[in-house]
RODODREN-472530 format. One record per residue (C-alpha): x, z, y. Coordinates in steps of 0.02 Angstrom, whole numbers. Each point is the difference from the previous one (the first is absolute). Layout:
# RODODREN-472530
<pt><x>X</x><z>Z</z><y>Y</y></pt>
...
//
This chain:
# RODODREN-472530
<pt><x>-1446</x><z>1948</z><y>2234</y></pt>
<pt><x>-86</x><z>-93</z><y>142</y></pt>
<pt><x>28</x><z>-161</z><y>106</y></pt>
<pt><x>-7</x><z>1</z><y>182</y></pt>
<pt><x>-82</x><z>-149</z><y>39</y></pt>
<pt><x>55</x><z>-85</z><y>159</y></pt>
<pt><x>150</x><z>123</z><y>19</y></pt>
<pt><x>102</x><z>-89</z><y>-137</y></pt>
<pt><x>69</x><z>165</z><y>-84</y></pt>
<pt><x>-46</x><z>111</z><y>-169</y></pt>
<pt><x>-31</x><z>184</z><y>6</y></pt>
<pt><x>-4</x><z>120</z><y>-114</y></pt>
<pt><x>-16</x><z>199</z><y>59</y></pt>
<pt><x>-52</x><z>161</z><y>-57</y></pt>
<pt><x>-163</x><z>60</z><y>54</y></pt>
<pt><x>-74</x><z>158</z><y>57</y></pt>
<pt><x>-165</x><z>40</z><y>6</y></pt>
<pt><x>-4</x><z>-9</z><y>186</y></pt>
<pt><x>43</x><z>-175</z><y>-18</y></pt>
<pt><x>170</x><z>30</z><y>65</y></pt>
<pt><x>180</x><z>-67</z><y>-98</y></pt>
<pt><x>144</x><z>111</z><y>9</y></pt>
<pt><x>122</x><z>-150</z><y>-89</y></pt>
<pt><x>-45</x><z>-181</z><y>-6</y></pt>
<pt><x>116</x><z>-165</z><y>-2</y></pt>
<pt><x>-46</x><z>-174</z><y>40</y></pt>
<pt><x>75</x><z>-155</z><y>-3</y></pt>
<pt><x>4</x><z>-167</z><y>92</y></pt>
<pt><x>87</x><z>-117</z><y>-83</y></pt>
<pt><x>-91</x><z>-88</z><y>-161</y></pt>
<pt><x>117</x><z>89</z><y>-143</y></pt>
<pt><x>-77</x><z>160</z><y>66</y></pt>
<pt><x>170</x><z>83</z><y>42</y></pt>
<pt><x>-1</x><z>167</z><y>61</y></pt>
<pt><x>23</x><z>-35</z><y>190</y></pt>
<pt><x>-45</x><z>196</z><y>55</y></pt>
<pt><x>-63</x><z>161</z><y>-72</y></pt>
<pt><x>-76</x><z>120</z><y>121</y></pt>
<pt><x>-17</x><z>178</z><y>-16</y></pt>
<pt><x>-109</x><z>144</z><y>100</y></pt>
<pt><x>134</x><z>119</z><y>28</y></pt>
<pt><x>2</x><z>76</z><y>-157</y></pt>
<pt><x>111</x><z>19</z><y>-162</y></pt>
<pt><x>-59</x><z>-154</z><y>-118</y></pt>
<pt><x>51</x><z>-34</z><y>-185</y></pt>
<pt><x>-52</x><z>-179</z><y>-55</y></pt>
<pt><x>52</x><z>-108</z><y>-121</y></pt>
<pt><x>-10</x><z>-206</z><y>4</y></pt>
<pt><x>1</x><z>-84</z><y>-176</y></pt>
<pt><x>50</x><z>-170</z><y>13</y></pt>
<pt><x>-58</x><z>-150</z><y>-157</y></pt>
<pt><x>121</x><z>-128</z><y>-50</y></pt>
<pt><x>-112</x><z>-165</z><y>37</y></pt>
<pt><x>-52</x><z>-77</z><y>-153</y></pt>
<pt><x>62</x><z>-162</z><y>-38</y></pt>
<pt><x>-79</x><z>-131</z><y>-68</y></pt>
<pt><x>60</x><z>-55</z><y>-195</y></pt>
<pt><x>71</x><z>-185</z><y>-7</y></pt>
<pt><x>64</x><z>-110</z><y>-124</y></pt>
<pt><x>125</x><z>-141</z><y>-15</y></pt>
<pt><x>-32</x><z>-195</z><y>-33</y></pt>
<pt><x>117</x><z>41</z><y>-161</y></pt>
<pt><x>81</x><z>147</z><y>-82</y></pt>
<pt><x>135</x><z>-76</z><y>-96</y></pt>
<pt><x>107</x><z>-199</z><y>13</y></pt>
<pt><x>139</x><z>-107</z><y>-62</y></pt>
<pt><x>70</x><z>-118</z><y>88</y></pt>
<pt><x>159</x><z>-103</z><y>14</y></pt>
<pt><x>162</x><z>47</z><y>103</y></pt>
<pt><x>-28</x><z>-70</z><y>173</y></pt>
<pt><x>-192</x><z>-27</z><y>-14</y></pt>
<pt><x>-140</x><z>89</z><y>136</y></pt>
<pt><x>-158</x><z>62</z><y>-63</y></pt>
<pt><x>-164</x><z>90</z><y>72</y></pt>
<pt><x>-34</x><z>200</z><y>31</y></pt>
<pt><x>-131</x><z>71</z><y>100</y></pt>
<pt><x>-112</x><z>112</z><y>19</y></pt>
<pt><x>-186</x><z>-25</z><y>-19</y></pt>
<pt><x>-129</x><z>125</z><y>51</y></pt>
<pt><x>119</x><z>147</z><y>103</y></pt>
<pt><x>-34</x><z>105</z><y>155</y></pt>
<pt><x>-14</x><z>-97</z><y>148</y></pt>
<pt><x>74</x><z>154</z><y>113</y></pt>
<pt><x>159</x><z>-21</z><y>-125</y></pt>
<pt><x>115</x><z>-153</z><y>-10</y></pt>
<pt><x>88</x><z>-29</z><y>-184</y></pt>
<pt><x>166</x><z>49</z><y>2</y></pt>
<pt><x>131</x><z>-74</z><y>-178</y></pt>
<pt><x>152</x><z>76</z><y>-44</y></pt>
<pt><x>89</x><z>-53</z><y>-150</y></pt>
<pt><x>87</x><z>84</z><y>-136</y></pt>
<pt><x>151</x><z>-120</z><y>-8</y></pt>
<pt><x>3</x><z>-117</z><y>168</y></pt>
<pt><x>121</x><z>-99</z><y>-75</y></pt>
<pt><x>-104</x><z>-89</z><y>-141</y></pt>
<pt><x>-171</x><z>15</z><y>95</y></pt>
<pt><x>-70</x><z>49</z><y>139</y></pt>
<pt><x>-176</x><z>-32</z><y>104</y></pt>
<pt><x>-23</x><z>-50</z><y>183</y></pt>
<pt><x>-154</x><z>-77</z><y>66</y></pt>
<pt><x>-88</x><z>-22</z><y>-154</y></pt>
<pt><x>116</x><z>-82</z><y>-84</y></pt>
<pt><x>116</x><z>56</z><y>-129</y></pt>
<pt><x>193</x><z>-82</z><y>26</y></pt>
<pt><x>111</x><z>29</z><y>-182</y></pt>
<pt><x>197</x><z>-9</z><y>19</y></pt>
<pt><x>77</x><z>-13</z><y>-157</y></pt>
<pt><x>-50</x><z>52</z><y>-213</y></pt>
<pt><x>-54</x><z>186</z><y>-7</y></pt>
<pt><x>-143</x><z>125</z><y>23</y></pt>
<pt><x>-106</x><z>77</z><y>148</y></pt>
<pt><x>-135</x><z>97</z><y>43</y></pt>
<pt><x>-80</x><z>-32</z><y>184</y></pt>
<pt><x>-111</x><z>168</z><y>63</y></pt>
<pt><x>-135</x><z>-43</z><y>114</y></pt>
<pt><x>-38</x><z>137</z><y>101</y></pt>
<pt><x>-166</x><z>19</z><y>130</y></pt>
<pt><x>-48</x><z>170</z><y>50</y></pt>
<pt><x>31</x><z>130</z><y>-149</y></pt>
<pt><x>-28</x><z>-147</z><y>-128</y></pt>
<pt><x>115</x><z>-94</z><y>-80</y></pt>
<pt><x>-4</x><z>-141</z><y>-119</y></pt>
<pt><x>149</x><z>-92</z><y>-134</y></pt>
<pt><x>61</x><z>-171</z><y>-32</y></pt>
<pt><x>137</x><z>-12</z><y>-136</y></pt>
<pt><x>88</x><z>-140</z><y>27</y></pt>
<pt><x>107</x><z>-111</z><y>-116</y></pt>
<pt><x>114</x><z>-128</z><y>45</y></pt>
<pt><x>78</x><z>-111</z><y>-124</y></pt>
<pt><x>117</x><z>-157</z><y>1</y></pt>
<pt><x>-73</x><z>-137</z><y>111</y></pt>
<pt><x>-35</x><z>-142</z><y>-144</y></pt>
<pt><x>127</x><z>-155</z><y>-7</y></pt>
<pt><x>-95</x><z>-104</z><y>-116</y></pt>
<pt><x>-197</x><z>-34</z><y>0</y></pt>
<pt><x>-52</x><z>-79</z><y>-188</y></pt>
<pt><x>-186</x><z>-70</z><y>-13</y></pt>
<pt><x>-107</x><z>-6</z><y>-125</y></pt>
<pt><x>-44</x><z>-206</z><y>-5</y></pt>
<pt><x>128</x><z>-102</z><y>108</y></pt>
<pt><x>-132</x><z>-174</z><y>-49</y></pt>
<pt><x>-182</x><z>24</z><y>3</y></pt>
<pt><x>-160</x><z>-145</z><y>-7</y></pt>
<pt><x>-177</x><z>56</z><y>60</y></pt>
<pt><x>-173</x><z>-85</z><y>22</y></pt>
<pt><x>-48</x><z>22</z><y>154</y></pt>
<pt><x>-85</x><z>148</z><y>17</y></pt>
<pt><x>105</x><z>81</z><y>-131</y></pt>
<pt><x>98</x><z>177</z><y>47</y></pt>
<pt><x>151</x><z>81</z><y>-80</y></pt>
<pt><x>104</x><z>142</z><y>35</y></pt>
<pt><x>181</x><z>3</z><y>22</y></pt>
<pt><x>103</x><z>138</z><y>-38</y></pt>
<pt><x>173</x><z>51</z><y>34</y></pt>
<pt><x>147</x><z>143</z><y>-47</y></pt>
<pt><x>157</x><z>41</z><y>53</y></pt>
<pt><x>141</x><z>27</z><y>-91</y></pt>
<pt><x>58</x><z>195</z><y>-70</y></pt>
<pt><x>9</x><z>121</z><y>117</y></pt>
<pt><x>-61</x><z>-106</z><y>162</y></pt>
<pt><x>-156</x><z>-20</z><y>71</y></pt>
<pt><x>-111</x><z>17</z><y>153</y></pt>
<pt><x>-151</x><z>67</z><y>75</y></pt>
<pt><x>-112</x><z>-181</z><y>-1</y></pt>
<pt><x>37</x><z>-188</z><y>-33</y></pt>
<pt><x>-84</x><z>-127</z><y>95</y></pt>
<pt><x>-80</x><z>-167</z><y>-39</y></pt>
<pt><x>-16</x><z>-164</z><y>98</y></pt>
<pt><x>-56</x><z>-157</z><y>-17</y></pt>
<pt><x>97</x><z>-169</z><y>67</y></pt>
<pt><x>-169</x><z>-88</z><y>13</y></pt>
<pt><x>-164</x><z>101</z><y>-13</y></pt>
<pt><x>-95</x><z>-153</z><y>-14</y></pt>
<pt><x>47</x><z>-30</z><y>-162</y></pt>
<pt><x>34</x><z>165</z><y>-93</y></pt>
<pt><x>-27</x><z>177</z><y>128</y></pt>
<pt><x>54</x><z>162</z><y>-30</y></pt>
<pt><x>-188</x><z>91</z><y>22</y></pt>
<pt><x>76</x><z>167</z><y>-58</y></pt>
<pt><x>150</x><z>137</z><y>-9</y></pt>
<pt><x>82</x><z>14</z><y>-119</y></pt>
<pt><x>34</x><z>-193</z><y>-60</y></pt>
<pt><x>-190</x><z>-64</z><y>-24</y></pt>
<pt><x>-3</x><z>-178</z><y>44</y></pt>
<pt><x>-161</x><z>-118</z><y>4</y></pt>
<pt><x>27</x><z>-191</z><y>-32</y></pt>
<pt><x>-101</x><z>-85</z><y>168</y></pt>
<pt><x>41</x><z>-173</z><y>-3</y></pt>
<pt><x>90</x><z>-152</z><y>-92</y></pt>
<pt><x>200</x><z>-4</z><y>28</y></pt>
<pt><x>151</x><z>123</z><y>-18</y></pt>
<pt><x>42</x><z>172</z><y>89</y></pt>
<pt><x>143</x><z>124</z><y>-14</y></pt>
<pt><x>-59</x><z>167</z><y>-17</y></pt>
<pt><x>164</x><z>114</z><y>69</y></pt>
<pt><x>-1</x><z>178</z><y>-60</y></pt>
<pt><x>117</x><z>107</z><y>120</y></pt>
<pt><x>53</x><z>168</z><y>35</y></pt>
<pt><x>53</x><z>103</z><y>180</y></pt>
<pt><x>206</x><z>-55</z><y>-33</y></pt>
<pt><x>-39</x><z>-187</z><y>-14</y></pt>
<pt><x>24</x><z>-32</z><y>-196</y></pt>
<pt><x>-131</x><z>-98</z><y>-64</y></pt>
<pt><x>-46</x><z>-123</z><y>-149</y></pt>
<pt><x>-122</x><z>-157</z><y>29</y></pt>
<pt><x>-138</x><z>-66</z><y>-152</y></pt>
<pt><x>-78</x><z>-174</z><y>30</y></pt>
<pt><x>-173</x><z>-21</z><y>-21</y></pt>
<pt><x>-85</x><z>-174</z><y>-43</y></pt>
<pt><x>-156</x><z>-8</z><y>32</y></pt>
<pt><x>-117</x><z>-181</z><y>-86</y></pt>
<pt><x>-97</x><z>-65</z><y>-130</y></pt>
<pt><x>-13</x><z>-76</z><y>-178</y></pt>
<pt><x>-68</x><z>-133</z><y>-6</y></pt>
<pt><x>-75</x><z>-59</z><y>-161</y></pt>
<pt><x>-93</x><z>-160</z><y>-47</y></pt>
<pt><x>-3</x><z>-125</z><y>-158</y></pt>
<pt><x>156</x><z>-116</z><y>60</y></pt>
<pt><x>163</x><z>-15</z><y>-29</y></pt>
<pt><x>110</x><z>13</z><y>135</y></pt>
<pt><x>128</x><z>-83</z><y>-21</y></pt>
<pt><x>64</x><z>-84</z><y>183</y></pt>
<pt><x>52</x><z>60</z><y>124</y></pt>
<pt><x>-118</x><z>-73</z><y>128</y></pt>
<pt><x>-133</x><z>101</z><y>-120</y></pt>
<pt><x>98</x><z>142</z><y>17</y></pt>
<pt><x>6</x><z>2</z><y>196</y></pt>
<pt><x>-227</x><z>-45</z><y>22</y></pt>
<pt><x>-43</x><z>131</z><y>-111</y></pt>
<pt><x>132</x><z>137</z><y>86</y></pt>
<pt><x>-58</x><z>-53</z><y>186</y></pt>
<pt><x>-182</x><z>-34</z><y>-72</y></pt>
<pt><x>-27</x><z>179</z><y>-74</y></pt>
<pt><x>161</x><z>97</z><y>81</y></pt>
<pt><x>71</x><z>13</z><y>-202</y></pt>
<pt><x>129</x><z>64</z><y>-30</y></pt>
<pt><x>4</x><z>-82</z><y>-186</y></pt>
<pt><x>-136</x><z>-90</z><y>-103</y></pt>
<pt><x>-33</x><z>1</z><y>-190</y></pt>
<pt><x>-148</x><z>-60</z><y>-132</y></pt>
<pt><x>-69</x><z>115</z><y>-116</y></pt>
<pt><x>-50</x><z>144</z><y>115</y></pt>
<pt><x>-120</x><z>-75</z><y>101</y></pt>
<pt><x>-106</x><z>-46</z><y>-163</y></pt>
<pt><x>43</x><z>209</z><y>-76</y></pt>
<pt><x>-55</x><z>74</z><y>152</y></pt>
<pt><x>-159</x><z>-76</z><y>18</y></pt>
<pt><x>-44</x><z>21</z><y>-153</y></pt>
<pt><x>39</x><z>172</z><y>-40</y></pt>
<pt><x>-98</x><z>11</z><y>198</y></pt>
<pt><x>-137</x><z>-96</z><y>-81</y></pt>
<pt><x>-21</x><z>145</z><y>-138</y></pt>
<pt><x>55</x><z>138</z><y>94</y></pt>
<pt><x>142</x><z>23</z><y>-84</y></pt>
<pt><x>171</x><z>78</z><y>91</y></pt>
<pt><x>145</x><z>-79</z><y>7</y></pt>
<pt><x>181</x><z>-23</z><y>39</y></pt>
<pt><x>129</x><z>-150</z><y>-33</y></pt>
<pt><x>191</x><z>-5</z><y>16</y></pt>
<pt><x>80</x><z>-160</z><y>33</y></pt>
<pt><x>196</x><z>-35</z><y>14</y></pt>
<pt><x>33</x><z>-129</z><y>137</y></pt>
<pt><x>106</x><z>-150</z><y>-91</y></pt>
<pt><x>31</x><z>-83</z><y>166</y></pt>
<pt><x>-47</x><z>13</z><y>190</y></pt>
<pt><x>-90</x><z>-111</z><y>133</y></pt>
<pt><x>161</x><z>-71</z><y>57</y></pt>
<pt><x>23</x><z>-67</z><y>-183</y></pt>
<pt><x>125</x><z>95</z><y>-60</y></pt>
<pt><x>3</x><z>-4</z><y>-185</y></pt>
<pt><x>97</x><z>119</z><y>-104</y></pt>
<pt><x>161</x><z>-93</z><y>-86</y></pt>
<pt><x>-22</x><z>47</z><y>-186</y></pt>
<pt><x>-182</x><z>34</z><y>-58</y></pt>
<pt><x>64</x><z>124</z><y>-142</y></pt>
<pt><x>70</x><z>103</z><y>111</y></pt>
<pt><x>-132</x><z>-9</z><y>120</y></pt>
<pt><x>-136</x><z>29</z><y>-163</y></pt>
<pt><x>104</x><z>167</z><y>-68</y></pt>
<pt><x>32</x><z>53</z><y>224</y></pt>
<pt><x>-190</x><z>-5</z><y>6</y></pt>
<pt><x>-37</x><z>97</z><y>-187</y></pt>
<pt><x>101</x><z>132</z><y>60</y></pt>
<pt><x>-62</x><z>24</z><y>181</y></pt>
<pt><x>-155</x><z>-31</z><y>-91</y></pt>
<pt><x>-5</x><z>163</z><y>-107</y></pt>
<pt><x>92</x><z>116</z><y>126</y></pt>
<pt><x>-174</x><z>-50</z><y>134</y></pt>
<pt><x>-112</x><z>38</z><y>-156</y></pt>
<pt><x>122</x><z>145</z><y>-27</y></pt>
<pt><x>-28</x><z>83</z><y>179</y></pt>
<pt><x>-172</x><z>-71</z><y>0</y></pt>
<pt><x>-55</x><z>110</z><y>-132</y></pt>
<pt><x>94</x><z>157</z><y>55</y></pt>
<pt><x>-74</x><z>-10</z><y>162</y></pt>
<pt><x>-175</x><z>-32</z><y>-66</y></pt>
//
C-alpha cells in the first residue's frame, strides 16, 4: 500500500520478483474508490475486503426529561464525528420530537428520540406531562438586610409541571435574583417583586422589602419622629430594647437573636384594640419561634 506522490492516486499490486505487477488498482479520488484494475493478460483471482469506517462514540447533553405539554427543550450532541451529521427520529412524533437541537413536546405522553451519527446511536426518553395552570411559592412577603439572600421555591399542582421555572426581579437594585433556581440577594433599601414564571405564562409574584431597624433609647411616639429616623437611617421600623441587647451580648461575645411584633407603622397606624393586638402578636410570636427552631 503506497502513495504516489504528485500523481494524486493509491496503488496497491502484486509483485514479482522481476519487479513487474500482473494486477494492481489505483484510485484518484480521496475515498480511494476503485477507479481501474489492470491485468497482464492473464487469468487473475483477487479478492478486495472492504472495513466499515469506524465511527466515533458520542453522547447526548441529556438522556432522559419531563417537561410540560407545549414546552421546547435542548438535545444535542456533544463530542460526534465530524464526517457524520446527527440525525433524531422519534419513537412517537406526536408527543416529542427533535429538530435543530431542540426538543418540541405536543401533548401528555411518552417518547424516546434516537440520535443516530455513523453506526452509533444514542437515547433520550422523553416525558411530557400537563403544562402547569397554577404556580404556588414558598414566601409570597419577605424582609432582608441588605446583603441578606434567600431562596424561593415553587411547585405545581398534581400531575403538572415543567422542565425549569424562572426568576426575575422588578428592580435589581433593591433585591436581584443572583441565581437559578429562586436565590435572591437583598442590594439596596426599598421594595422589589421577584416574579417566578414558567414557558406557558403562569406565574406567581413575592415582594421583597428590603431596610433597617432602627433602635435607640427614645420613644417614638410622633409622627414627625417617625418620618427623620425612616429617611435618616432608611428604617423600615424602630424599637428600644435591642439596640442596648445587641451590644451587649456583642460586647461579651455572646450570639444572639430578637423577635419583635410591630404594634404600629411609620405612617402611625395603631392597632384598634390592644388585646387583640397583644394575643395577634403571642401567637405569631410562637409560630416564628416555632419555625425558628425547626429550621435551626
Amino acid at each position: 500500500d503506497s502513495e504516489y506522490y504528485g500523481s494524486g492516486y493509491n496503488h496497491i499490486g502484486i509483485y514479482y520478483g522481476n519487479g513487474h505487477s500482473d494486477v494492481f488498482w489505483h484510485s484518484t479520488t480521496p475515498e480511494n474508490h476503485i477507479t481501474e484494475i489492470r491485468g497482464a493478460g492473464r487469468p487473475v483471482t483477487f479478492f478486495v475486503v472492504l472495513k466499515a469506517r469506524t465511527t466515533i462514540p458520542f453522547t447526548l447533553n441529556r438522556s432522559s426529561a419531563t417537561y410540560g405539554a407545549g414546552e421546547v427543550g435542548t438535545l444535542f450532541a456533544t463530542s460526534y464525528d465530524k464526517r457524520y451529521t446527527p440525525v433524531y427520529t422519534s419513537s412517537n412524533s406526536n408527543v416529542a420530537y427533535a429538530k435543530n437541537g431542540k426538543i418540541y413536546t405536543n401533548k401528555v405522553g411518552a417518547a424516546t428520540i434516537t440520535a443516530t451519527c455513523g453506526n452509533q446511536k444514542q437515547y433520550c426518553t422523553v416525558k411530557v406531562i400537563k403544562a402547569p395552570t397554577k404556580l404556588n411559592i414558598n414566601c409570597t412577603q419577605r424582609t432582608l438586610g441588605i446583603g441578606e439572600t434567600y431562596d424561593f421555591d415553587t411547585s405545581f399542582l398534581s400531575g403538572e409541571g415543567c422542565a425549569s421555572v424562572g426568576y426575575k426581579s422588578s428592580n435589581p437594585k433593591v433585591c436581584a435574583v443572583i441565581a437559578n433556581g429562586g436565590i435572591v440577594k437583598a442590594t439596596g433599601v426599598g421594595t422589589a417583586t421577584i416574579t417566578a414564571y414558567v414557558f406557558n405564562g403562569v406565574h406567581v409574584d413575592a415582594t421583597v422589602t428590603v431596610g433597617r431597624i432602627a433602635s435607640g433609647d427614645l420613644f417614638v411616639v410622633y409622627r414627625r419622629q417617625r418620618e427623620l429616623i425612616a429617611m435618616e437611617f432608611n428604617a423600615l421600623c424602630c424599637e428600644m430594647e435591642g439596640g442596648a441587647v445587641g451590644h451587649v451580648c456583642y460586647m461579651n461575645k455572646v450570639p444572639f437573636a430578637i423577635l419583635r411584633s410591630i404594634s404600629d407603622d411609620f405612617k402611625f397606624n395603631k392597632p384598634e384594640n390592644y388585646e387583640e393586638f397583644s394575643q395577634l402578636a403571642a401567637d405569631r410570636t410562637v409560630r416564628a419561634l416555632k419555625r425558628f427552631i425547626q429550621t435551626d
